[in-house]
N, C-alpha and C positions, 0 to 999 in steps of 0.2 A: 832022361835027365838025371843027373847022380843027385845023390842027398843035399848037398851043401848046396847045390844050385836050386834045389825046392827049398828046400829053407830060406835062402834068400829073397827067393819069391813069393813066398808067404808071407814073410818079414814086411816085405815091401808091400805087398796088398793089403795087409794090415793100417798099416802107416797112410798108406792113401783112401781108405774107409774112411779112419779119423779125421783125417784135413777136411776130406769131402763133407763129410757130419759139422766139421766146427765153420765150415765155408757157407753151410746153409744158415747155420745158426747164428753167422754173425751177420749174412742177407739179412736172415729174420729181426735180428735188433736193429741194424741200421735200419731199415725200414720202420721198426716202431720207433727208432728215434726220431727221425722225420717226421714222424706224425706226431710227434707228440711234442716235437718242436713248432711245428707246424696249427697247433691247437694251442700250442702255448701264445703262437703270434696274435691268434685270431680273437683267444680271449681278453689277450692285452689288449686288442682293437676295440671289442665289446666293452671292457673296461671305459675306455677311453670314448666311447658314445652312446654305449646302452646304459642296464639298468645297475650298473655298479658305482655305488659311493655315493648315486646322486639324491636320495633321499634316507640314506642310512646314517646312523649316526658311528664317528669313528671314534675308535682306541687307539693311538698312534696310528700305525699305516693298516691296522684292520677295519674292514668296512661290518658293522655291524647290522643286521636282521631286522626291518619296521615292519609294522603291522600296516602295510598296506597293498597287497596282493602285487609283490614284484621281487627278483630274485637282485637284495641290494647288497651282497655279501660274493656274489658270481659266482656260489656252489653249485648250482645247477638246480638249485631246490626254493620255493617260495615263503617266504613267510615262515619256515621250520622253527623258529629260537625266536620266532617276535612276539610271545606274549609277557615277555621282558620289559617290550616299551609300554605293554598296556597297564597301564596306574592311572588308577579313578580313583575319586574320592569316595572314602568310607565303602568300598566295594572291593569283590574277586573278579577278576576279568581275564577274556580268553581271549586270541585272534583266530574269529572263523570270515573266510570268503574276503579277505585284507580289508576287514574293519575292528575294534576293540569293543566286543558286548560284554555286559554283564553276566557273571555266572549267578551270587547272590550278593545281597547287600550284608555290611558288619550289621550287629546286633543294635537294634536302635536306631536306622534309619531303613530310609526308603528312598526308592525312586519315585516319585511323584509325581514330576513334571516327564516320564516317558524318555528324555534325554540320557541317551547316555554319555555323550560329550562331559557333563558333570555330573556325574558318576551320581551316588546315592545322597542326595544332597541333605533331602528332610530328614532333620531330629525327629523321632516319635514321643518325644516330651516335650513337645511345644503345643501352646491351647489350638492353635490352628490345625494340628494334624496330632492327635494325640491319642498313640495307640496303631494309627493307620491312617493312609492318604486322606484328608479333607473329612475327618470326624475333628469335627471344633467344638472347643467347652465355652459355651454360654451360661448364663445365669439370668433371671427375670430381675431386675432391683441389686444387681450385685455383678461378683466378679471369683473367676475360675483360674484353678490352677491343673496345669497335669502330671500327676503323678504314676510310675509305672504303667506307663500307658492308657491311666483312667483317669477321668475329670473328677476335679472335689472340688468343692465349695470353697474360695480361700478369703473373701468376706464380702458382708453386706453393705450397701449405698446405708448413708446417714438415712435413720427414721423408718427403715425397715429391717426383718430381722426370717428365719428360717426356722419359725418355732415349730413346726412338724419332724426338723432333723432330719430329712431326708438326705442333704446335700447338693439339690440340684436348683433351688431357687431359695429369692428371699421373698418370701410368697407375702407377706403380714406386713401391711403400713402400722406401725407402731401410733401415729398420731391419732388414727382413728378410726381402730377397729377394735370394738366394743368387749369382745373376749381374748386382747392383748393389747390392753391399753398401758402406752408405755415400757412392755414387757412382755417377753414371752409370757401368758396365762394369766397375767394379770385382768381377772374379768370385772366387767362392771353390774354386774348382774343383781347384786347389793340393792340399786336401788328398786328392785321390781315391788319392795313390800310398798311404794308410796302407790295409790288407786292411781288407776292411768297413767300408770309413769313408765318410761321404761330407762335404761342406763345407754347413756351413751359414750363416746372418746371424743374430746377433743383437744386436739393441741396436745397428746398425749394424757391428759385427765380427765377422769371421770366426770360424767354432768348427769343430770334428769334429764328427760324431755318427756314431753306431754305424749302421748297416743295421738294418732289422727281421730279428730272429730273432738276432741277435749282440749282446756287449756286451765294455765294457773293462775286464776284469776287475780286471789287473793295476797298472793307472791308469798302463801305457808306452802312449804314441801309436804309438811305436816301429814295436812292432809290431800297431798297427791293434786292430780288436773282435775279438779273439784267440779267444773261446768263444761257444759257440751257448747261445743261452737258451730252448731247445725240450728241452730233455734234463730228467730228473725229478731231477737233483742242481742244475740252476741252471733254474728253468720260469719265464720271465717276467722275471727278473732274477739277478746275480750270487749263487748261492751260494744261494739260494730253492729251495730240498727241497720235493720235491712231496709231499706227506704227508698223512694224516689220522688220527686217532685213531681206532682200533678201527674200520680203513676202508681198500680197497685205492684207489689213486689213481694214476694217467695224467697225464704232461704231454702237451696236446693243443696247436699251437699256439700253446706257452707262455702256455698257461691248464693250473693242475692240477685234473681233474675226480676227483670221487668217481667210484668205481668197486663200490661197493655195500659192506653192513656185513658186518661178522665178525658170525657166529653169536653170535645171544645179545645185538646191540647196534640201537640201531634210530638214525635222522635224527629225531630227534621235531621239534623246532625245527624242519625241513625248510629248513637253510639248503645241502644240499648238499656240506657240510664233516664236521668230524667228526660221528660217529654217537658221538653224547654218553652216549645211554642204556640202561644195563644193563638188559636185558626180565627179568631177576633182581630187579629191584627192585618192591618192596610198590606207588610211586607208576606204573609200567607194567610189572605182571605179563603179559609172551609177548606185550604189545601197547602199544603207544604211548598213554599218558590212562587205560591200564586201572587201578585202583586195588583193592588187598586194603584194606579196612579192617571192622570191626567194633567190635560197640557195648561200650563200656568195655574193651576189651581193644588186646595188639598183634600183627600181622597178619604173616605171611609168604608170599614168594614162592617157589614148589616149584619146581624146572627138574627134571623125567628126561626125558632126552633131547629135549629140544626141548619138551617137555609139561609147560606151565607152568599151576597153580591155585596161588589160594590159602587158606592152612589159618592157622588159631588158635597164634597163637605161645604165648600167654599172657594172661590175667585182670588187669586192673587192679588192686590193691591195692583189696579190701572189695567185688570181685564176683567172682565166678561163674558156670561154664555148667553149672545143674544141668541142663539135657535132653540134655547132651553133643552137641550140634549146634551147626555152626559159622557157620552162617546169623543168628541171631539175636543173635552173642556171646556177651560174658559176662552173660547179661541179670538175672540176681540178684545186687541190694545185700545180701550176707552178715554186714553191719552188725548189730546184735542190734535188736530190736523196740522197745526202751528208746529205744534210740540212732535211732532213727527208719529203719532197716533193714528189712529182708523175714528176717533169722538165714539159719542155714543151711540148704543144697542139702537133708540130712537133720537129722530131730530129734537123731540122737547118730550116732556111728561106725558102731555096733553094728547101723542099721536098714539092709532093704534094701529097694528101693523098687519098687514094680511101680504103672503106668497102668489106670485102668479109666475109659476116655473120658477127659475133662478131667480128671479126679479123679487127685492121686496119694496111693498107699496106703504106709505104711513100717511094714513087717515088724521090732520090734523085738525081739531073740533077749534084750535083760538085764534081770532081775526084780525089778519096782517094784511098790509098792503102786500105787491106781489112781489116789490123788491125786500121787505122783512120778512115774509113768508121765505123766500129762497136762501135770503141768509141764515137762517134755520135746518131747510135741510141741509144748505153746505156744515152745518158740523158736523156730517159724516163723511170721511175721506171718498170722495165718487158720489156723495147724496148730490141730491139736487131735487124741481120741483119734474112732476112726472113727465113721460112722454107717452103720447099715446098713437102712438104710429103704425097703427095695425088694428084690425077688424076685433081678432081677439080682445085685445087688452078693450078695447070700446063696452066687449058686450060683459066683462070682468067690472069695470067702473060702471056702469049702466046698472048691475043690480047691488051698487052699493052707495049709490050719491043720492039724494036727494033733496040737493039743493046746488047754486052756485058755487063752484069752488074755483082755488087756482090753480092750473098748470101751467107745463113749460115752454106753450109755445109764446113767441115775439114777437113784434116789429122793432127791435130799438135800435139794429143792429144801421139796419135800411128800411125807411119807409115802405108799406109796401108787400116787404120781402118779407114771409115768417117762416121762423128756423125755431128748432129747439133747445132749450137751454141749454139742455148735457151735454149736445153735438156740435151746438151752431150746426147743422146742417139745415139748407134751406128746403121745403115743399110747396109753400105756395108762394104764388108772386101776384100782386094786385089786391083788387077788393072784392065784392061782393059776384065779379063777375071776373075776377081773375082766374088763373091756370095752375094745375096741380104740376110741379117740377120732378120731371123724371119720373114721372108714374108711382110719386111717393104718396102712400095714404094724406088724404085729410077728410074730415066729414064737421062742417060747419052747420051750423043752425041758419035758420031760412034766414036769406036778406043778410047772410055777414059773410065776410067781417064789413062793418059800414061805417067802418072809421070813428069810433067811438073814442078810443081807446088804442095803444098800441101793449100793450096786454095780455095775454091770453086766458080766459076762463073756460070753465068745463061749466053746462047746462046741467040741468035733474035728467034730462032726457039721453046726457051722455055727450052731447055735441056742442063744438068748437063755439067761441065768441070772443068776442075784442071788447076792452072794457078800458075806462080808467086804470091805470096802475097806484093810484093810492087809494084807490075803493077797498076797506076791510071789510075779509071775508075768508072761510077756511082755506084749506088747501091739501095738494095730496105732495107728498117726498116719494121721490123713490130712491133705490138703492139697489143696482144689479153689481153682476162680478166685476172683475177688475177687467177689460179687454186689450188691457195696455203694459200688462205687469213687469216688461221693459224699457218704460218709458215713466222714470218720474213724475213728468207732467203733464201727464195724459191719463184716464181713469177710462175713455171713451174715443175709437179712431177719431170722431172727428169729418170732418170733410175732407182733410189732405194725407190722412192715416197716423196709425201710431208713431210717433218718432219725427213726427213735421209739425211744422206749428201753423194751425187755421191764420195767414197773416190775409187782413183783409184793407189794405192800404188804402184804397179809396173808397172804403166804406160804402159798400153796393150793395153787402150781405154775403157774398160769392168769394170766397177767399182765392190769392193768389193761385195757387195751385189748379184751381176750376177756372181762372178767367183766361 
C-alpha cells in the first residue's frame, strides 16, 4: 500500500472511531431522555392523584412541605422543610414521625393540659399555676397573688389580718382575738390586774370577763369577779339558789343537781328538777301514772305511813255501791225504774239483804199486804217478791225465817193455777191434792194450799201456804241478774222466753205460747 493510500486510511479510521463514540453517546442520551421523560410523565400522573399539593400549603404553583408524614411537595422526600408549619403557641416545635411536638416552652409558660395541639398554653404568673402546673396560691381569710412564679399574700377578708407576716394566711380574726384586738398586737391583757378577770375581744374591743367558777356580782370592775358561782346561794350565776321543790339539791360545778325527793313526792315528768308530784294524789297514788279512779264515783288516795291505796271517797249523785265493794264503784244507777234507773241498793230501809249465789234476798221486817209488799220490791229494776223453786234456796230461807212471810208465788193469774211472780211461770195446778207441773219444785205445808187465800206465803218451817192477800205481814224481795239484757221488758225469760211476751188471753194461767 503506498503512503497516501495509508494515510488515507487512517484518516478515515479515525473519523469513524469518532462517529462510532458520538453514535453511542447519543444512544446513551436519547435513552436517558426517554426516561426522564418518561418519569416526567409519571410524576405529573402522581401529581395529579398521589400525595402532591393535596394537603400542602401553596406559593403560587409551588406545593409547600406539611408536617404530616407525606411527601406534599413530590421531591421524593417526607416531611424534610415541614417544621415551617409547626407554630404553637408560646412554644419551639419540631416535625418528628408527621406530627408537630414540642421541643420547649418560651419562658413563662407551660404545657399543662399535655396537648400539644395548643401549644404551651399556661402563664406561670397565674394563682392557679404559679411557678408550675397546678401549684395554686390560696390564702385562709384572704386572697393571693403570683408573682415571679411565687405566691404572696395580696390582701386580707374584712375583720381579719396576717399579723405573724408570714404571707401565706390571714391567720387572726381581728373581732376576737384577745392578743390582736382590732389590730395586729393590740392585746387585751391589761385587764388581768382586775381578781378573776381575764381580757377579752369583742366586736373588736377589749371587755373583762369573769374566770370560770366566778362572777361580777356587784357590777365594780374594781374589784374583779368578787364571788364564786359554785356555791348553792349563787350555782351558775349571780344570786341563782340551788333549789328544788319538795327536793334536796347540790350545786355541783355550778350546775344545781336534784338530790332525790322528800317523802311522799316523786320526778314524774323526770326532768330532774322539782319533784312536782304528791304520791298523795288520786292521779299517782304511792306511784308515778298510778291512778285511783272508779265507776261513777270519787276516788281517794290513803298515805299511812308510806302505804298508799286507794278507797271510794264517794258515789256520784243517782248511784251507788250496793255490794259495798270498791273495785267495781258505785256500779247502781239508784235512779227509780220509771226514770230509767235500776231504784235502790234495797226495796225500803227496813230490808236486809243477804246473797244466795247471784241471787240477792231482802229480808223485809215492815207489814204489807202481798200486793204492797210487792210493790216495794218492784222499786228495783228486776226486784220483785221471792221465788223459791228449788230445794236449795228452801233450805237457805228455812234457817232465816221465823215467822210467816210473803213470797212470790199466786193464784190471781188463774184459780187454781200458781205461778210466780217474777216468771209467771206456772208449777202447781189445783189444791191441796193438786199436781206439780212439769216436775217443777213446790213444797206446800200439810193440808194446802186449801183455798184460803190466793196468795202465797212462806211458813217458819220454810213451806208453801195460801193466805188472804191483804193479811199484813213481812216479806222477802229478791233481786237476781238480768237474764234478758236484750229485752227491755223482760228482767226474767218468762214462760215464752226473752223477747216474747207471756200473753195469756183467756186467762188459764198458761200463756199463748204453752197452750
Amino acid at each position: 500500500m503506498s503512503g497516501e493510500s495509508a494515510g488515507s486510511h487512517a484518516v478515515a479510521g479515525a473519523f469513524f472511531c469518532v462517529l462510532s463514540v458520538l453514535l453511542a453517546a447519543c444512544q446513551v442520551y436519547d435513552r436517558s431522555a426517554t426516561r426522564s421523560r418518561d418519569q416526567s410523565v409519571q410524576t405529573s400522573q402522581d401529581s395529579a392523584s398521589g400525595d402532591c399539593a393535596t394537603d400542602a400549603g401553596c406559593a403560587g404553583d409551588t406545593c409547600l412541605e406539611a408536617c404530616n408524614g407525606r411527601d406534599d411537595d413530590c421531591d421524593g422526600s417526607i416531611d424534610e422543610s415541614a417544621a415551617d408549619s409547626c407554630t404553637l403557641a408560646n412554644a419551639r416545635a419540631v416535625c418528628r414521625e408527621g406530627a408537630c411536638q414540642i421541643v420547649r416552652c418560651t419562658d413563662d409558660y407551660r404545657d399543662c393540659d399535655q396537648d400539644p395541639d395548643n401549644g404551651c398554653e399556661v402563664a406561670l404568673d397565674a394563682v392557679e399555676h404559679c411557678g408550675q402546673c397546678q401549684r395554686a396560691c390560696s390564702a385562709e381569710h384572704g386572697s393571693m397573688r403570683c408573682v415571679a412564679g411565687r405566691c404572696e399574700l395580696d390582701s386580707c377578708d374584712p375583720g381579719f389580718a396576717d399579723c405573724d407576716g408570714d404571707g401565706r394566711s390571714c391567720e387572726i380574726e381581728l373581732d376576737s382575738d384577745p392578743l390582736h384586738c382590732g389590730g395586729c398586737q393590740q392585746s387585751c391583757g391589761f385587764f388581768v390586774e382586775s381578781p378573776n378577770a381575764i381580757g377579752v375581744c369583742a366586736d373588736g374591743s377589749c371587755h373583762a370577763e369573769c374566770v370560770p367558777g366566778f362572777g361580777d356580782c356587784d357590777g365594780e370592775l374594781d374589784n374583779g369577779c368578787e364571788r364564786s358561782l359554785l356555791t348553792d346561794s349563787d350555782c351558775g350565776a349571780c344570786d341563782a339558789e340551788c333549789r328544788f321543790a319538795n327536793a334536796g339539791a347540790q350545786c355541783l360545778e355550778g350546775v344545781c343537781a336534784q338530790r332525790g325527793c322528800a317523802t311522799g313526792y316523786a320526778d314524774c315528768n323526770a326532768d330532774s328538777q322539782d319533784c312536782e308530784q304528791s304520791l298523795s294524789d288520786t292521779t299517782s297514788c304511792g306511784a308515778c301514772g298510778q291512778r285511783c279512779e272508779f265507776a261513777h264515783a270519787q276516788a281517794r288516795c290513803n298515805n299511812t305511813d308510806a302505804d298508799y291505796s286507794c278507797a271510794l271517797e264517794r258515789c256520784d249523785d243517782g248511784f251507788e255501791s250496793c255490794d259495798g265493794a270498791d273495785d267495781n264503784g258505785c256500779e247502781r244507777d239508784t235512779r227509780s225504774v220509771e226514770a230509767g234507773g235500776e231504784g235502790p241498793c234495797r226495796p225500803d230501809p227496813g230490808c236486809e239483804v243477804e246473797r244466795l249465789g247471784d241471787r240477792q234476798l231482802f229480808f223485809c221486817s215492815m207489814r204489807l199486804s202481798w200486793d204492797a209488799a210487792r210493790a216495794v220490791c218492784k222499786k228495783q229494776r228486776g226486784g220483785d217478791l221471792a221465788t223459791m223453786g228449788d230445794a236449795e234456796t228452801r233450805i237457805f230461807l228455812l234457817a232465816r225465817v221465823n215467822e210467816r212471810v210473803w213470797i212470790g208465788h199466786n193464784s190471781l193469774i188463774a184459780e187454781n193455777v200458781w205461778s210466780w211472780a217474777s216468771t209467771s211461770v206456772p208449777f202447781w195446778q189445783g189444791r191441796e191434792n193438786g199436781r206439780v207441773i212439769e216436775n217443777r219444785y213446790a213444797r206446800w205445808a200439810r193440808n194446802e194450799p186449801n183455798g184460803s187465800g190466793r196468795c202465797g206465803a212462806l211458813t217458819a218451817n220454810a213451806e208453801m201456804d195460801d193466805l188472804a192477800c191483804s193479811t199484813p205481814q213481812p216479806f222477802i224481795c229478791e233481786l237476781g241478774p238480768d237474764r234478758c239484757p236484750e229485752d227491755p221488758e223482760k228482767f226474767q225469760p218468762g214462760q215464752c222466753g226473752c223477747g216474747n211476751d207471756d200473753t195469756d188471753a183467756n186467762a188459764n194461767g198458761f200463756a199463748e205460747c204453752l197452750d
